[in-house]
C-alpha positions in Angstrom: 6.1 3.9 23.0 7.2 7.5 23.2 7.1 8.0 19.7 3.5 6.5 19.2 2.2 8.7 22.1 3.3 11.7 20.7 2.5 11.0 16.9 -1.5 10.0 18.4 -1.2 13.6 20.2 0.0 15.5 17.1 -3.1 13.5 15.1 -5.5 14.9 17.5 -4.8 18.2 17.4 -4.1 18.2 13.5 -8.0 16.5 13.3 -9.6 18.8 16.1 -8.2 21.9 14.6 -9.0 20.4 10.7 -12.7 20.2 12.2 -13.0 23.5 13.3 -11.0 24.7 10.3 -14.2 22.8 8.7 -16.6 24.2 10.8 -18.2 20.7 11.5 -19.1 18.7 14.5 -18.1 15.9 15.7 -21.7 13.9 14.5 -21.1 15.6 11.2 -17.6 14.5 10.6 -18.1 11.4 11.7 -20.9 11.0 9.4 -19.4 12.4 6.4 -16.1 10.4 6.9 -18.4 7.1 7.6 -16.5 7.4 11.1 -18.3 6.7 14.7 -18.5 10.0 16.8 -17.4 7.6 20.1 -13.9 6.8 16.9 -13.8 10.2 16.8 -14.3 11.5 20.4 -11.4 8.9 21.7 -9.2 9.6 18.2 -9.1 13.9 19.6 -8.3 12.8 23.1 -5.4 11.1 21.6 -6.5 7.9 22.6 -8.2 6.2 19.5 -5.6 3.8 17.3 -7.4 4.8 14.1 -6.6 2.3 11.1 -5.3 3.6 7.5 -8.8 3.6 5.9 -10.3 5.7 8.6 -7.3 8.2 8.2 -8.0 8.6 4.6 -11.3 9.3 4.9 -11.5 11.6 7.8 -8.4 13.6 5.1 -10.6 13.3 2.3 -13.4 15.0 4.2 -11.7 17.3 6.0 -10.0 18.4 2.6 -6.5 18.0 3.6 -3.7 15.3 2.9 -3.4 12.6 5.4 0.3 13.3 6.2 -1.4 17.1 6.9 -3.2 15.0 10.0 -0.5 13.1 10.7 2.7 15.8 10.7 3.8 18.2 13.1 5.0 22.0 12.8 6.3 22.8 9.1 10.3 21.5 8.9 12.7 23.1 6.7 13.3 24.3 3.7 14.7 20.8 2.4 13.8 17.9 3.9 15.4 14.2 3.4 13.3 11.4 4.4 14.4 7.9 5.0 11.7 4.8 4.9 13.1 3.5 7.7 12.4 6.7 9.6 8.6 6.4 8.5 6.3 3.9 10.1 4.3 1.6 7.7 0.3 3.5 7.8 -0.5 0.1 6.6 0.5 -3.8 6.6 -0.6 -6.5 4.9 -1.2 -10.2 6.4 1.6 -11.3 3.7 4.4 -8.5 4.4 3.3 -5.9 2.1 3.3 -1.9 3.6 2.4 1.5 2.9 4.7 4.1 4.1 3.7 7.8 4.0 7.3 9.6 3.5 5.9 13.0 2.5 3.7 15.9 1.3 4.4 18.1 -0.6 3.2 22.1 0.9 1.1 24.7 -1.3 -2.6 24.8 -2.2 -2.4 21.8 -4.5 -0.7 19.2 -1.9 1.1 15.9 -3.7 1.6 13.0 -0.9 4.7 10.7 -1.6 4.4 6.8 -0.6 6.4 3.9 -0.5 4.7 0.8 -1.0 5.6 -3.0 -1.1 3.1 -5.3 -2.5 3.8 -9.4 -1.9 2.5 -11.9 -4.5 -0.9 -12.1 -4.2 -2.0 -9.6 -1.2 -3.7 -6.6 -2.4 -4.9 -3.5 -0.4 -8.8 -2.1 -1.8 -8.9 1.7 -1.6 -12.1 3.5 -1.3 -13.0 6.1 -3.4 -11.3 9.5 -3.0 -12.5 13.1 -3.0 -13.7 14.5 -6.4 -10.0 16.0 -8.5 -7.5 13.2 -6.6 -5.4 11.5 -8.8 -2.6 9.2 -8.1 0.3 7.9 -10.0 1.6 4.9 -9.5 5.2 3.8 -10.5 6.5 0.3 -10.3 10.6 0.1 -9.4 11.2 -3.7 -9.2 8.5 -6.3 -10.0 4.6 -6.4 -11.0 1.5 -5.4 -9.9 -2.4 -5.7 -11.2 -4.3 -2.3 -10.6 -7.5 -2.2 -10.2 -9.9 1.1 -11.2 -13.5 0.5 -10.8 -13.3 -3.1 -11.8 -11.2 -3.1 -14.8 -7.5 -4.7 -14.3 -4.1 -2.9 -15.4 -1.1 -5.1 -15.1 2.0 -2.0 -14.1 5.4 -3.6 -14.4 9.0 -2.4 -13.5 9.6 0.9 -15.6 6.3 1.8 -15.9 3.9 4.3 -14.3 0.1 4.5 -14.4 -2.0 7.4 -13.4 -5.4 7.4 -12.6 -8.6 9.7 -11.3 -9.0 8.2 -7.9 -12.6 8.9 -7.3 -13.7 5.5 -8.0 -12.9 2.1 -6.3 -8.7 1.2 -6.5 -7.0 -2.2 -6.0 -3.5 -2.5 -5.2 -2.4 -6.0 -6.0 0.6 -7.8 -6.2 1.2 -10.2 -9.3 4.2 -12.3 -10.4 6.3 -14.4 -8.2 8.3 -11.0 -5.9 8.1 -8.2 -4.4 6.4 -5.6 -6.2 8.2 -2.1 -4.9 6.5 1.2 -6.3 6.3 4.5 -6.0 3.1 6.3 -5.4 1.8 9.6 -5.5 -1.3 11.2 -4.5 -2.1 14.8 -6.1 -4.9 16.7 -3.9 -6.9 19.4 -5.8 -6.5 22.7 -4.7 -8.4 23.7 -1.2 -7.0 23.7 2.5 -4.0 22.5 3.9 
């Protein structure tokens, strides 16, 4: 419980501080990120339990990288991450998760997530900011991506990358676990 207190506190900061980076309000970040201002008022009080979507929109408004709201005070030099260290940003009904392990520093930030997708479950991404890309690389199993309605099957050993300003699906296909690899590359701007 410790933990979760003290990641929501370093999320409020890291979004009050993006927003005045920003110079917006709190009615205008809420309505550019599609986000109510009550969301937002409770989310910089450390209070709100914001949901993975809301996340990547308030990021992709705030022109920053979602582990950027997420992480404290820069680490070292090297850093190792384990998944099991990382809490899942997102769960599926069936099992699947999204885990956020990194990103990357510098004016063009690259975010690094582990995802599993179960047969079948599928997670819908809104459209991102204009210059995002991602790069998705399967390591065991299949998966069916989706980019503004047409279908690309991605199977073990192959990578697909993508412009990500336009509607993404996420889907799991074949009968196990898909486990990939996904990147996210931000266009240059603030961290």
């Amino acid at each position: 419980m410790a933990e979760t207190e003290a990641a929501l506190r370093t999320l409020a900061h890291n979004v009050r501080a993006a927003r005045s980076r920003a110079g917006l309000s709190l009615d205008e970040l809420g309505r550019r990120a599609k986000v109510s201002k009550g969301a937002l008022v409770a989310l910089e009080k450390a209070q709100g339990n914001p949901n993975f979507a809301t996340l990547v929109r308030l990021a992709d408004t705030l022109g920053v990288s979602v582990s950027a709201l997420m992480e404290g005070s820069p680490e070292q030099r090297v850093r190792v991450v384990s998944a099991e260290s990382v809490m899942p940003l997102w769960k599926g009904e069936r099992g699947s998760e999204a885990r956020l392990m990194l990103t990357t520093g510098g004016p063009a930030a690259t975010e690094v997530w582990r995802w599993t997708l179960e047969p079948r479950e599928e997670y819908p991404s809104h459209p991102h900011q204009a210059g995002v890309t991602e790069t998705v690389s399967v390591t065991r199993g299949e998966m069916l991506l989706v980019v503004d309605g047409a279908e690309y099957p991605v199977a073990a050993g192959q990578t697909a990358t993508f412009d990500a300003d336009t509607p993404h699906t996420y889907r799991g296909s074949g009968d196990e676990t898909c486990h990939l690899i996904m990147t996210v590359h931000l266009p240059p701007g603030p961290a």
